[in-house]
C-alpha positions in Angstrom: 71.5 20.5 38.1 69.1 19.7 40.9 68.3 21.5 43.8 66.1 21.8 47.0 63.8 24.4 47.4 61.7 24.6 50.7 60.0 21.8 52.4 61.8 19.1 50.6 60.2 20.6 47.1 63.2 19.1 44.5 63.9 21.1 41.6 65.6 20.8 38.3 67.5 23.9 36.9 65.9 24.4 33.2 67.5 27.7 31.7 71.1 29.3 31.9 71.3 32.1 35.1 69.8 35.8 33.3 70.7 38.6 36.0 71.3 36.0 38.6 68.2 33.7 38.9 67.7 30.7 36.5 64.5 29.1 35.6 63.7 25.6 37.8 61.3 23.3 37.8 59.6 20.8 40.0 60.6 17.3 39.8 58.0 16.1 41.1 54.9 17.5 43.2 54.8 18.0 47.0 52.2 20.2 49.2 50.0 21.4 46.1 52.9 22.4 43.9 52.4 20.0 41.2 55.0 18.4 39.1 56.2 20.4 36.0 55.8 24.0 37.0 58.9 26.6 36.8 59.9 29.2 39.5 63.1 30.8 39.8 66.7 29.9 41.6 69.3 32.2 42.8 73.1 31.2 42.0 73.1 29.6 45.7 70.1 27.6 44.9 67.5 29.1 47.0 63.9 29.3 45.7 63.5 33.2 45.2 60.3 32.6 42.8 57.5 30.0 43.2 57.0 27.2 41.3 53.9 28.8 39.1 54.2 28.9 35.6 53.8 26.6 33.3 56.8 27.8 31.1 59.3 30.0 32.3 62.2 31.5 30.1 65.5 33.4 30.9 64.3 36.1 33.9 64.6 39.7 32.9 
């Protein structure tokens, strides 16, 4: 499932939701986020994490 995050930044949902937020990460990079690093959605789809790590599993 794809998503939007801020400024255009387009995101791929990696992981099943854990206590609400999923794991995402970024299709491709935009304004120094580069390409391949995971953050975390909420159920609506908003950003709630920052794309950062290089691997992120289910949030806890």
């Amino acid at each position: 499932m794809g998503v939007e995050g801020p400024d255009g930044l387009r995101l791929s949902i990696s992981r099943r939701f854990s206590e609400g937020l999923a794991a995402a990460y970024t299709i491709e990079g935009i304004d120094g986020v580069q390409a391949g690093l995971e953050g975390y959605v909420d159920v609506s789809g908003a950003l709630v994490i920052e794309p950062q790590f290089n691997r992120a599993g289910n949030f806890s």
